[in-house]
Backbone as CSV, one residue per row, in Angstrom:
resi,resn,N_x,N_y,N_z,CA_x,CA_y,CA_z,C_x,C_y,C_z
1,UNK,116.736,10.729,264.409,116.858,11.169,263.029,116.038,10.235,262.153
2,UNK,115.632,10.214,261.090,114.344,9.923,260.887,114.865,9.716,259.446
3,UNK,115.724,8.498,259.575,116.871,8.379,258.298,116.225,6.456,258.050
4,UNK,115.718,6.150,256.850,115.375,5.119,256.486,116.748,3.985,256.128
5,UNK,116.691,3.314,256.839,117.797,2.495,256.901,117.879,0.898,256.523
6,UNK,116.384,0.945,256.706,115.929,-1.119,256.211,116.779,-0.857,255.045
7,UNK,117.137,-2.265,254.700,118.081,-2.967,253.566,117.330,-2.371,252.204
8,UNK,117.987,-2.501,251.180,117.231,-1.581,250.081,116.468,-3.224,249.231
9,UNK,115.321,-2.626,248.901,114.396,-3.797,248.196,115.029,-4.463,247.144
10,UNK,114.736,-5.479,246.685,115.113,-6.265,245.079,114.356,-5.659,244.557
11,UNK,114.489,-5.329,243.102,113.807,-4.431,242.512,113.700,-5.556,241.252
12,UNK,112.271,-5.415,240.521,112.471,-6.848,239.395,111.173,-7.404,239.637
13,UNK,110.298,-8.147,238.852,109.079,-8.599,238.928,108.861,-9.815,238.118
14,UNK,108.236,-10.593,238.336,107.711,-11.667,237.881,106.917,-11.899,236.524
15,UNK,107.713,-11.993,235.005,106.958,-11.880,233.969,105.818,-12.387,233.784
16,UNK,105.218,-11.431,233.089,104.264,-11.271,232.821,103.481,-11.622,231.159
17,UNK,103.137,-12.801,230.755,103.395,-13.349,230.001,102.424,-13.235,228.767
18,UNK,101.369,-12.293,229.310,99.969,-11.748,228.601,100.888,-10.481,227.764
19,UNK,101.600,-9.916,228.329,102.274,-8.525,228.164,103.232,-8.820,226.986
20,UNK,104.272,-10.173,227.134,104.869,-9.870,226.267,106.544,-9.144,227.418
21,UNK,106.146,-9.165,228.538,107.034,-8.563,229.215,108.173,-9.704,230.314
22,UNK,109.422,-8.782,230.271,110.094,-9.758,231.261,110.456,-8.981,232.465
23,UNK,110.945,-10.181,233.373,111.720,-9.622,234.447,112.341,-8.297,234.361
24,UNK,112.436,-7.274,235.476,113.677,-6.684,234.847,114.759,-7.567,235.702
25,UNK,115.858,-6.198,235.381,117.325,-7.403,235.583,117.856,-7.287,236.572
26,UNK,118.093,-8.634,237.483,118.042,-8.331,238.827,119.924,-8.049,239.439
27,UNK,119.816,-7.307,240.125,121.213,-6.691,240.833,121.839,-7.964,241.543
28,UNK,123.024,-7.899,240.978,124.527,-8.987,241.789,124.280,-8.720,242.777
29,UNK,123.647,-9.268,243.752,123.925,-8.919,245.407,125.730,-9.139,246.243
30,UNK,126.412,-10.212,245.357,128.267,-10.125,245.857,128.335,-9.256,245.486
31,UNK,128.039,-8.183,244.399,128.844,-7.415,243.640,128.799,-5.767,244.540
32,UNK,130.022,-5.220,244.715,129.192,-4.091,245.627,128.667,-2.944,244.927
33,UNK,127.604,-2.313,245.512,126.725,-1.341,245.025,127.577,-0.324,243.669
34,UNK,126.895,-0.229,242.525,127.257,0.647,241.841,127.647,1.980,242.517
35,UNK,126.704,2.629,243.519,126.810,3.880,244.309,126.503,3.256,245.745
36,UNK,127.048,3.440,246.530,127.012,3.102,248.004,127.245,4.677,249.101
37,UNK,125.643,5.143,249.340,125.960,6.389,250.383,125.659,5.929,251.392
38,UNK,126.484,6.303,252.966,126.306,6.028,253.545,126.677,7.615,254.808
39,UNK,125.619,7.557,255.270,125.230,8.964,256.178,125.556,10.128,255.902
40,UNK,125.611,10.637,254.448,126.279,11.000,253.947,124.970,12.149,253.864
41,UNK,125.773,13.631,254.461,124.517,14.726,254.818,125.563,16.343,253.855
42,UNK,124.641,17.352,253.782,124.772,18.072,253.243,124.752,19.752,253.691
43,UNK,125.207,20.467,254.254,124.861,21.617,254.717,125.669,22.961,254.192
44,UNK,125.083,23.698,253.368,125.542,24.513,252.517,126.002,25.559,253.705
45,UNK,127.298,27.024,252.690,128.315,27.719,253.864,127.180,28.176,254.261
46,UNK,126.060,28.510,253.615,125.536,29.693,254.627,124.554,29.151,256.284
47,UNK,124.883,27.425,255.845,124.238,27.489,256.863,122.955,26.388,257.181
48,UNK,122.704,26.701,255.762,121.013,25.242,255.276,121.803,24.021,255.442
49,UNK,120.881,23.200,255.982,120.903,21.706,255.993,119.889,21.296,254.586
50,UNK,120.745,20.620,254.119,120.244,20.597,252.546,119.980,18.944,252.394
51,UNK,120.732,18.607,253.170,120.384,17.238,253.734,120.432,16.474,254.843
52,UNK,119.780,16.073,255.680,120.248,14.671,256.661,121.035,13.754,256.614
53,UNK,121.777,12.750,257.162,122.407,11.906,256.787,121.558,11.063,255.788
54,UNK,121.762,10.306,254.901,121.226,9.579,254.019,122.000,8.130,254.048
55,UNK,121.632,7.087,253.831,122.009,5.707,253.448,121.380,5.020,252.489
56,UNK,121.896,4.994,251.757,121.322,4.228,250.329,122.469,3.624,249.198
57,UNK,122.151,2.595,248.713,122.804,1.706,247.681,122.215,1.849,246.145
58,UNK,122.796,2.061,245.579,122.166,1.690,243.692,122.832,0.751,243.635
59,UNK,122.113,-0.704,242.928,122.946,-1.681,242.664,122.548,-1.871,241.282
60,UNK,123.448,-2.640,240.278,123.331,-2.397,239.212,122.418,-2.455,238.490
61,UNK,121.757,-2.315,237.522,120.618,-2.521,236.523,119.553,-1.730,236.975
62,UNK,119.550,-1.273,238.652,117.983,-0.523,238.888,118.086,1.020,238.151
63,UNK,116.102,0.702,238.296,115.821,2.252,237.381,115.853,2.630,239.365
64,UNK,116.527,3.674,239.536,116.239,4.331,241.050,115.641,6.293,240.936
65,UNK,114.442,5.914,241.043,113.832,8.000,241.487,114.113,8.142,242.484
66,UNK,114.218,9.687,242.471,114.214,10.375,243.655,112.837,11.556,243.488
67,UNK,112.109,11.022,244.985,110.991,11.713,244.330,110.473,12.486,245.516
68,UNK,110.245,13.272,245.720,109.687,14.571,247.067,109.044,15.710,246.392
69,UNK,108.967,16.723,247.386,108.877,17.933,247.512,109.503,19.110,246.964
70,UNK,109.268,19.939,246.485,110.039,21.057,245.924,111.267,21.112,247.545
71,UNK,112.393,21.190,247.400,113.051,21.396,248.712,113.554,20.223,249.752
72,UNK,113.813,19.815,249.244,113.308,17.987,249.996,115.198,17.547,249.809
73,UNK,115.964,18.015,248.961,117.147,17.493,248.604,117.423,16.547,247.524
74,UNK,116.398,16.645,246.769,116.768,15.469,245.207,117.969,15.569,244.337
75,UNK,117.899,16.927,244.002,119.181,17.717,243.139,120.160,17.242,243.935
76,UNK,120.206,17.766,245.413,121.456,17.765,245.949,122.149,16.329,246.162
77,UNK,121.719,15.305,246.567,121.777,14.317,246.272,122.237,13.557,245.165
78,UNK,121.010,13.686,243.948,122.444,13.759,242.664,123.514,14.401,242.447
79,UNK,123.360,15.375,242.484,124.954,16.046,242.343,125.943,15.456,243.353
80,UNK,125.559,14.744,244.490,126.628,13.945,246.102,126.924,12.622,244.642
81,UNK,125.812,12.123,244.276,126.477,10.962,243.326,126.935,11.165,242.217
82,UNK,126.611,12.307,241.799,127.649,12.422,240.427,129.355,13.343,240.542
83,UNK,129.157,13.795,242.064,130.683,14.075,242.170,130.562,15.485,241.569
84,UNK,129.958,16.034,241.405,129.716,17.673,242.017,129.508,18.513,242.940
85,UNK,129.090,17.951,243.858,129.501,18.677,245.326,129.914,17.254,246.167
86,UNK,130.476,17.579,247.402,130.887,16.937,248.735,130.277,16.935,249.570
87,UNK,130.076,15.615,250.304,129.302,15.536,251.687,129.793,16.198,252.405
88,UNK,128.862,16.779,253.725,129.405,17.763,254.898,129.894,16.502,255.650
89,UNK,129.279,15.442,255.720,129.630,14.137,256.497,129.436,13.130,255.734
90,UNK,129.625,11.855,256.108,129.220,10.555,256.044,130.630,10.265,254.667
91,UNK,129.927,8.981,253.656,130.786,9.104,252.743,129.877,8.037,251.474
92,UNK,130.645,8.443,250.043,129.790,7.168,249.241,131.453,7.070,248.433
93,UNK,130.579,5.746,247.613,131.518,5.069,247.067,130.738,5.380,245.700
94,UNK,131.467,4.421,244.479,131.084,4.024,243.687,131.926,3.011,242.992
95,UNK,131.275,2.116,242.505,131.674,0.387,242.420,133.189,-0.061,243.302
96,UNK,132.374,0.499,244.437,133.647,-0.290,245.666,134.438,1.054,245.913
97,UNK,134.924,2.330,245.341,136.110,2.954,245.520,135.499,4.055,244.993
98,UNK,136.895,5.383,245.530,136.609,6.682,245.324,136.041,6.688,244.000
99,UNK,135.648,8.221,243.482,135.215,8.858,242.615,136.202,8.723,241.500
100,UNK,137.290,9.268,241.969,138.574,8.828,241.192,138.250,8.225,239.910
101,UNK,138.391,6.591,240.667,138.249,5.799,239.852,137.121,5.415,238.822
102,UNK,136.103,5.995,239.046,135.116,6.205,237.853,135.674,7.175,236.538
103,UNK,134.999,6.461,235.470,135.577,7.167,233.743,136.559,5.752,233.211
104,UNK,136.871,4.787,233.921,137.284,3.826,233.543,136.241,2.747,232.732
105,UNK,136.341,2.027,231.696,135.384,1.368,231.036,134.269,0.418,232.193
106,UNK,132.971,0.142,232.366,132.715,-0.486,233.322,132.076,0.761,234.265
107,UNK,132.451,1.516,234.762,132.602,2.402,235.491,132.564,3.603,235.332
108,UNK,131.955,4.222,233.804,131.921,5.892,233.609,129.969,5.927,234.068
109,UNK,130.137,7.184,234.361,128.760,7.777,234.376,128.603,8.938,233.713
110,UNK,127.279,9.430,233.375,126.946,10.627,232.593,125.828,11.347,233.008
111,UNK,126.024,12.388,232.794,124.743,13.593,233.770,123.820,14.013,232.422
112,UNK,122.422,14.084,232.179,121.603,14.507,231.702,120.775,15.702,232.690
113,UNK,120.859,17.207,232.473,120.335,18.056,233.295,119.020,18.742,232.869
114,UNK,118.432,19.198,233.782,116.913,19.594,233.771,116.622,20.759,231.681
115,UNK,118.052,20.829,231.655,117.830,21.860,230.588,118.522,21.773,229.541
116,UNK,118.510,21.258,228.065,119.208,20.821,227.233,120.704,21.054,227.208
117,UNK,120.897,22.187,227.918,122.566,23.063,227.668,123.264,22.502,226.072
118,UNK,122.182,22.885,225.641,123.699,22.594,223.717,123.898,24.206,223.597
119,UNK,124.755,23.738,222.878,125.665,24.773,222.002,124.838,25.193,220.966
120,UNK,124.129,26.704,221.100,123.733,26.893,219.826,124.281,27.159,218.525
121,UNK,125.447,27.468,219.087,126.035,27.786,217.480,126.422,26.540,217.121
122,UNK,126.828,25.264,217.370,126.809,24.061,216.815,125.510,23.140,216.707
123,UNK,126.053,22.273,215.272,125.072,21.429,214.694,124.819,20.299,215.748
124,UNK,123.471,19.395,215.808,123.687,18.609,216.520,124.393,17.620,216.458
125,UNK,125.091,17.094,215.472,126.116,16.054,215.425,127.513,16.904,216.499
126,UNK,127.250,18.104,216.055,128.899,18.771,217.289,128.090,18.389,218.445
127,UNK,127.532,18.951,218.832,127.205,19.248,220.585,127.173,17.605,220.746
128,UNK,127.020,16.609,220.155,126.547,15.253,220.689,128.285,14.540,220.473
129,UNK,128.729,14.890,219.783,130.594,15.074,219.887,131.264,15.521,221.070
130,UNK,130.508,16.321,221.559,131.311,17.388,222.337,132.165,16.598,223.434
131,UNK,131.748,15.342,224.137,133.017,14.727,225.228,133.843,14.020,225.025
132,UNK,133.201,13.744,223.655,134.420,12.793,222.780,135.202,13.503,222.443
133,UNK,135.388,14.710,221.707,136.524,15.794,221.117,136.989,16.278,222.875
134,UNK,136.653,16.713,224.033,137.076,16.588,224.796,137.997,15.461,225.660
135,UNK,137.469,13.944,225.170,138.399,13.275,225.493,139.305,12.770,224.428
136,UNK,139.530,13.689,223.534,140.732,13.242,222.371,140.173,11.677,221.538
137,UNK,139.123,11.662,221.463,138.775,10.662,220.582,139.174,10.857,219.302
138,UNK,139.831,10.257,218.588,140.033,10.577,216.793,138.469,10.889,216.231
139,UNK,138.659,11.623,215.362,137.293,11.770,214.852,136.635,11.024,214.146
140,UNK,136.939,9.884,213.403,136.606,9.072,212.325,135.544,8.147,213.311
141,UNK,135.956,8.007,214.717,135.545,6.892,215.591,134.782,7.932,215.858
142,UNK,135.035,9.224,216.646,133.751,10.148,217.157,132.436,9.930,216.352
143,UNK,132.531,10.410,215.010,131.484,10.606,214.023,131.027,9.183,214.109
144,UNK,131.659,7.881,214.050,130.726,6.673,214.013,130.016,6.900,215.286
145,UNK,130.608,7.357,216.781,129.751,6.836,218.076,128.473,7.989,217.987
146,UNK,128.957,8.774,217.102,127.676,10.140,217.308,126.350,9.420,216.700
147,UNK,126.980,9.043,215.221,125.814,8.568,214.472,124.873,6.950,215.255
148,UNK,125.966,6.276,215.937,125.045,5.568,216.631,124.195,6.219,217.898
149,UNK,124.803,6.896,218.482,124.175,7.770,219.528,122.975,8.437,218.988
150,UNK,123.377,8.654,218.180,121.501,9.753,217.482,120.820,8.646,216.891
151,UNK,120.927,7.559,216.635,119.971,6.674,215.543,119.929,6.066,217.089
152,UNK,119.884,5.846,218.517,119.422,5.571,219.380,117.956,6.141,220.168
153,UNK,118.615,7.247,219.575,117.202,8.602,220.027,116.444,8.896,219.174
154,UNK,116.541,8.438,217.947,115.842,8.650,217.052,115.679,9.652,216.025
155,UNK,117.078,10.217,216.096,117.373,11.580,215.471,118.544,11.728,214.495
156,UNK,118.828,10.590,213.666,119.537,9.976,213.091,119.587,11.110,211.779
157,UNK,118.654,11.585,211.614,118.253,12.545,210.729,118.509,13.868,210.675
158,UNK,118.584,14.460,211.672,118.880,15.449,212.293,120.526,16.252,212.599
159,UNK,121.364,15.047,212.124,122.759,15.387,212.577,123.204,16.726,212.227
160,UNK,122.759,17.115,211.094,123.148,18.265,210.754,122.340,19.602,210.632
161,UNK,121.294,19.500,211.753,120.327,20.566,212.043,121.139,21.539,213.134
162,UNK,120.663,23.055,213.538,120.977,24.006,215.045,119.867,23.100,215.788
163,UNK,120.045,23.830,217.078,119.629,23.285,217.727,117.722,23.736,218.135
164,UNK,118.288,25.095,217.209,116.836,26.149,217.711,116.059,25.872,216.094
165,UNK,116.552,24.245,215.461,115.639,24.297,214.493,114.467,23.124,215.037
166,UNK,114.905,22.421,216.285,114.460,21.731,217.346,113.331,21.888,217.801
167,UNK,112.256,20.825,218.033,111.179,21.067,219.323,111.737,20.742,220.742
168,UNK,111.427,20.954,221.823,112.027,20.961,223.304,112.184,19.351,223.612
169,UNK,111.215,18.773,222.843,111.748,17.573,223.232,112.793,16.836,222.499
170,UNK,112.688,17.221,220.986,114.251,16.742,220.542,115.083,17.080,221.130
171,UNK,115.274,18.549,220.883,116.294,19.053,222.136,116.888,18.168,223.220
172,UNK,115.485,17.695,224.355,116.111,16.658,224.942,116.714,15.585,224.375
173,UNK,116.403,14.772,223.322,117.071,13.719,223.053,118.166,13.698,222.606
174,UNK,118.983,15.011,221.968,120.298,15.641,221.641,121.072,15.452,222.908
175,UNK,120.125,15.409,224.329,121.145,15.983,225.090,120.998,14.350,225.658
176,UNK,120.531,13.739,226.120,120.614,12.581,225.988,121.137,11.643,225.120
177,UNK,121.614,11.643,224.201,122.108,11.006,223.091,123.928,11.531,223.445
178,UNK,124.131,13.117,224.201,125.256,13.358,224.226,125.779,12.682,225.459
179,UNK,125.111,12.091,226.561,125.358,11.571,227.550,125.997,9.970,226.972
180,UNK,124.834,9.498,226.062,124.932,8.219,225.826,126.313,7.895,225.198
181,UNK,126.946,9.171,224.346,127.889,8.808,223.530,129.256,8.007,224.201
182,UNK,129.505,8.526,225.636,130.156,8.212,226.280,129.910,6.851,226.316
183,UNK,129.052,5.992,226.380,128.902,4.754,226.828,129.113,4.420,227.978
184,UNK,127.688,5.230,229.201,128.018,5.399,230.654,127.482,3.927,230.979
185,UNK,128.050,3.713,232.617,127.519,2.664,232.614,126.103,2.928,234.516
186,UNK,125.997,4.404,234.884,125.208,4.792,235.444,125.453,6.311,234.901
187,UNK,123.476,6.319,234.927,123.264,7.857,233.932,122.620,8.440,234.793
188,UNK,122.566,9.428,235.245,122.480,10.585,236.427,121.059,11.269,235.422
189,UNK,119.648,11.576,236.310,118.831,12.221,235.659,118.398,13.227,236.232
190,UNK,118.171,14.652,235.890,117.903,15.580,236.735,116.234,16.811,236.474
191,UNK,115.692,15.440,236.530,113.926,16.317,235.744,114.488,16.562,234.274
192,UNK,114.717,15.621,233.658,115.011,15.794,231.934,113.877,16.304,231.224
193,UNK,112.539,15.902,231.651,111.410,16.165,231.184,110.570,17.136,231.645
194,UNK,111.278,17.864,232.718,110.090,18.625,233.839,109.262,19.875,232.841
195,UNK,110.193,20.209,231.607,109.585,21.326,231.258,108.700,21.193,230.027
196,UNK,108.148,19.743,230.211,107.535,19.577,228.540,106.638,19.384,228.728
197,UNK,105.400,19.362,227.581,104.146,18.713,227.780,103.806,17.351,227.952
198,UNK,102.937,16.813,228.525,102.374,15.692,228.654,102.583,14.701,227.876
199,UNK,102.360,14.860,226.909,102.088,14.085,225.538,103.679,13.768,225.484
200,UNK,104.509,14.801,224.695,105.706,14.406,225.013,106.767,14.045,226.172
201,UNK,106.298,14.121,226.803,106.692,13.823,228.375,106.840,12.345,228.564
202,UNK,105.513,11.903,228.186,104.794,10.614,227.765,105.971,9.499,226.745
203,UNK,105.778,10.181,225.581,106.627,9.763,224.703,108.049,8.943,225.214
204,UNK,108.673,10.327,225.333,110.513,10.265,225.995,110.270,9.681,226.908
205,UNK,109.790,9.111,228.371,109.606,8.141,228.985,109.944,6.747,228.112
206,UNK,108.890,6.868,227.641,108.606,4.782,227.235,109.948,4.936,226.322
207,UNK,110.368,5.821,225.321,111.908,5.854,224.810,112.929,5.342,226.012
208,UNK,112.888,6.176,226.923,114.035,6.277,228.021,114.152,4.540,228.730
209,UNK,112.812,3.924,228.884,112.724,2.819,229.176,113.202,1.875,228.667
210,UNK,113.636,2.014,227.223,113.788,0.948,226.246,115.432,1.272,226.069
211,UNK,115.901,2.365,226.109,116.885,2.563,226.178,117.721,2.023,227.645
212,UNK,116.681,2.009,228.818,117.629,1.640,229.944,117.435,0.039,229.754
213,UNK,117.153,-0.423,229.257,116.321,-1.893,228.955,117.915,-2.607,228.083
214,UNK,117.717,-2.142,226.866,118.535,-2.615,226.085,119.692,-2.315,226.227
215,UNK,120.239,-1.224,226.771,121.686,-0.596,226.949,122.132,-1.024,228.543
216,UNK,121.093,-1.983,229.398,121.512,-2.560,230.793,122.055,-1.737,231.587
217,UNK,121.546,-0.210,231.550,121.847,0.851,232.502,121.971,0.898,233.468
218,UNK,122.414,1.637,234.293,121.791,2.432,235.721,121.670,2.983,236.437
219,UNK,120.561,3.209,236.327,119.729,5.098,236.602,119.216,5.401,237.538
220,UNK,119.545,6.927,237.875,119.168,7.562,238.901,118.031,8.947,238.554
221,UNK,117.311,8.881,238.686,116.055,9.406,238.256,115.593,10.520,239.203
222,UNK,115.481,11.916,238.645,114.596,13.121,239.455,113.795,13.385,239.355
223,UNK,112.846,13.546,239.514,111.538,13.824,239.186,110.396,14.268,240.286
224,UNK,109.142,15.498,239.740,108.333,15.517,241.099,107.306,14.967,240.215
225,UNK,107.084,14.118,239.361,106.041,13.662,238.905,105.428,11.904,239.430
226,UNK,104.653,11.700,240.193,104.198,10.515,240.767,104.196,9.518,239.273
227,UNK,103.213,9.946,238.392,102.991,9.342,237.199,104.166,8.966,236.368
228,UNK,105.196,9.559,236.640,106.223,9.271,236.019,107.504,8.552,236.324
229,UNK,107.322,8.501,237.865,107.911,7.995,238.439,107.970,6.255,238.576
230,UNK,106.627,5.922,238.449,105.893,4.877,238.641,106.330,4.126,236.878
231,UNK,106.058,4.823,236.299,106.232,4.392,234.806,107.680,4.003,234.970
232,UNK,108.293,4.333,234.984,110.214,4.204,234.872,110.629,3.354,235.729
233,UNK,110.693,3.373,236.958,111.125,2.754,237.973,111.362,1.228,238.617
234,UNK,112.115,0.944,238.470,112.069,-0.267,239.801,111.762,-0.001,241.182
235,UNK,112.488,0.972,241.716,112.354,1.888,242.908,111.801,3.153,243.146
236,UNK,111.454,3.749,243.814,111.119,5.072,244.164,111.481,5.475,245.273
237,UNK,112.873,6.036,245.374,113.158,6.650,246.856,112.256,7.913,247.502
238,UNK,111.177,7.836,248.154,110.641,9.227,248.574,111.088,9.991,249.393
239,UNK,110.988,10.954,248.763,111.864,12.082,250.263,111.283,13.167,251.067
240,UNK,111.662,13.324,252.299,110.745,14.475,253.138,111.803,16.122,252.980
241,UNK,111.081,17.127,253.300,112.309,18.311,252.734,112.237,18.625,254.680
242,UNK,113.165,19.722,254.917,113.391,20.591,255.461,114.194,19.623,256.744
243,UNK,115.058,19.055,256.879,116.492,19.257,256.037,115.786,17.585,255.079
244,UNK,116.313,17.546,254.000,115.972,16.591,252.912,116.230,15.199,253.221
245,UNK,115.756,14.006,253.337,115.832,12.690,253.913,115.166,12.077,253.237
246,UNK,115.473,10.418,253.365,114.963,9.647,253.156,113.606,9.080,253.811
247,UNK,112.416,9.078,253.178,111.237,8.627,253.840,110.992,7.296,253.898
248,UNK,110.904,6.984,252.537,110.724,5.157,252.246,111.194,4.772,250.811
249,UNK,111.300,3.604,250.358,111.561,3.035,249.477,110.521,2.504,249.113
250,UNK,109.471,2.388,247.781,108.946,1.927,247.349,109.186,0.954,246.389
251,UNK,109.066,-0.304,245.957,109.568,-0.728,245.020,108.092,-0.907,244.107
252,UNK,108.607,-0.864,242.730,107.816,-0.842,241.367,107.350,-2.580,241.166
253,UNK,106.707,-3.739,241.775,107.509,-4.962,240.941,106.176,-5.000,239.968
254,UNK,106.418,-4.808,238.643,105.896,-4.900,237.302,106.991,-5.008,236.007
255,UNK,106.924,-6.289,235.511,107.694,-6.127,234.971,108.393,-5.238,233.801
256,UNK,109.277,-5.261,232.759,110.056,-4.105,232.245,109.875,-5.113,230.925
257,UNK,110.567,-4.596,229.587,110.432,-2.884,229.415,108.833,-2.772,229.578
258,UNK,108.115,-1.870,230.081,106.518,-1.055,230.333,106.276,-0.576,229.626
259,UNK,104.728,-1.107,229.052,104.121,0.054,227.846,103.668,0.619,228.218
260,UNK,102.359,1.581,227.335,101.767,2.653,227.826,100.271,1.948,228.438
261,UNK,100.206,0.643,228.375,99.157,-0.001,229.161,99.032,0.241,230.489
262,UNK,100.225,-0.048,231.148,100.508,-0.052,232.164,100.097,1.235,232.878
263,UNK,100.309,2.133,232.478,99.616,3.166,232.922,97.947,3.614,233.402
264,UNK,97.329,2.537,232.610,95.555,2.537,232.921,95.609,1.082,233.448
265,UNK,96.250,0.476,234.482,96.224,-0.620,234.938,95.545,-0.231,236.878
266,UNK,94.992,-1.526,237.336,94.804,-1.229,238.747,96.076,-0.556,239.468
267,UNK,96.803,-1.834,239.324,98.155,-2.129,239.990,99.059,0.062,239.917
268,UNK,98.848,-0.015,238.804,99.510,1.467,238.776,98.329,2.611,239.728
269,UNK,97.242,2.228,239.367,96.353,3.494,240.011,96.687,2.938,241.798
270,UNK,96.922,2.128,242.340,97.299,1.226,243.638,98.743,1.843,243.962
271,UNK,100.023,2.245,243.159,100.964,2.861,243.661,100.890,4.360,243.249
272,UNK,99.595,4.951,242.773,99.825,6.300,242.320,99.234,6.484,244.228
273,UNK,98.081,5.859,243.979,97.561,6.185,245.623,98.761,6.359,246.971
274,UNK,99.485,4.960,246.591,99.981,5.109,248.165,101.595,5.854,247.715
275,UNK,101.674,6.292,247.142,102.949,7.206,246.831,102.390,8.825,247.080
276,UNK,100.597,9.052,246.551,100.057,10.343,246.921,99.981,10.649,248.461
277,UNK,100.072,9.445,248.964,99.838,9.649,250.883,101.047,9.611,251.319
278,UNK,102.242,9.087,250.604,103.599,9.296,251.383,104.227,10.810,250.809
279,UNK,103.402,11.423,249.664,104.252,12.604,249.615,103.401,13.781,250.399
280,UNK,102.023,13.593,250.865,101.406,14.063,251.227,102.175,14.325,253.321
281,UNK,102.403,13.332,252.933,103.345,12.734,254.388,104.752,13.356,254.940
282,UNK,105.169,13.173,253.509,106.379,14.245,253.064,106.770,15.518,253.557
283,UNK,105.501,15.908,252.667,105.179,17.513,252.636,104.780,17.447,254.209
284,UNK,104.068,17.015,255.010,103.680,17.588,255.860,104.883,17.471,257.427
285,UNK,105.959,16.511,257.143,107.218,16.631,257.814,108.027,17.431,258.131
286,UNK,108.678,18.274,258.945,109.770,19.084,258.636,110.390,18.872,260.250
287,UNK,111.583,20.031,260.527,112.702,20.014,261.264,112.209,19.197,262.451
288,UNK,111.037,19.555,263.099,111.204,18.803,264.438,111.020,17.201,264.363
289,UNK,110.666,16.957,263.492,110.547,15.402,263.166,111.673,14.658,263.210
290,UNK,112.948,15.729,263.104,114.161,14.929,262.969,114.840,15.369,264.841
């Protein structure tokens, strides 16, 4: 089985002092893994192997992608760590113990999905409310965490706009800002950006960076974009599809928060390359390999 198992990399780099940039922040190695999967495989009723066994750790502070093939198991995978579906086998944790016990301070997480899902008939100050009035927050405190939540994203302005008075990428930051309100302490990403243009694509990145920077996140990242992957990351889990696995671990070491320099740098055109030959590698893998 053709399941990547070496120890997972330190993720974190050596500042960089021309830049203006630091370390990022390196993971408690006593401390146990924020998410801990271990052989933990996937096979839907009808039958698909949607995944292989998998083994992998998030330890705290890393930016972690998941990055493959259309078909490869990325989605499914997040959803195994955010506790929307169940392994067919194996098992994960999160900070030491069941699922359960996550939503406790320390210990909540929050899902950002490929597609804004707001409420159109509510303003964006509601929809960015919305888990707080679900978890019985008084409102006086809701409305303060909203208004910090949107003056995070930059939409501080906006509280009392629909949602369809929005460009697609505010949109996203509504829906991101509704994740944040919670005050997660790992944020689940599921191609937040897959459907935007470049430019803004661009943008919400180096945002998202500064936000995982200053708010000491940690993230789990989807994406089929190499370029984008590379920008965000400490790690890059690559994956092969047909049934979906782990290929390799790449680690990012450049330090954090990353501008848009970094992007016309050697060092980046050096992991766009050898990330283009492992998905190339990817893609060209399937069942009998395992």
């Amino acid at each position: 089985m053709s399941v990547d198992r070496t120890p997972d990399p330190t993720p974190g780099a050596t500042a960089d002092a021309g830049r203006g940039a630091t370390a990022a922040p390196m993971p408690v190695r006593d401390a146990p893994p924020v998410v801990a999967i271990a052989g933990a495989s996937k096979t839907w009723s009808g039958g698909t192997r949607a995944l292989a066994p998998v083994d992998l750790a998030i330890r705290a502070g890393e930016f972690v992608t998941l990055l493959g093939p259309s078909g490869c198991g990325k989605s499914t995978l997040l959803n195994l760590v955010a506790g929307l579906a169940a392994p067919t086998t194996g098992t994960l944790s999160w900070w030491g113990g069941a699922f359960d016990a996550t939503g406790s301070p320390g210990r909540r997480l929050a899902f950002v999905f490929q597609a804004p899902t707001l409420m159109p008939w509510a303003r964006v100050d509601a929809n960015v409310r919305l888990p707080l009035d679900l978890a019985g927050v008084p409102r006086a405190r809701a409305d303060a965490e909203v208004g910090a939540a949107l003056a995070r994203v930059r939409l501080g302005d906006f509280a009392r706009h629909f949602p369809r008075e929005l460009s697609g990428g505010m949109q996203m930051r509504v829906s991101i800002a509704r994740a944040l309100v919670t005050e997660p302490n790992l944020l689940l990403m599921d191609e937040p950006f897959g459907a935007l243009d470049e430019i803004t694509r661009n943008k919400l990145d180096a945002d998202l960076i500064q936000l995982w920077w200053k708010k000491k996140l940690t993230v789990v990242f989807v994406t089929h974009s190499i370029y984008e992957a590379i920008f965000l990351s400490t790690r890059i889990v690559v994956m092969a599809a047909r049934p979906g696995r782990v290929l390799k671990n790449v680690v990012i070491d450049e330090p954090h928060p990353r501008t848009e320099g970094f992007r016309v740098t050697q060092k980046f055109a050096a992991y766009a390359k050898e990330l283009t030959e492992l998905l190339a590698e990817a893609s060209a893998k399937g069942a009998t390999d395992l």
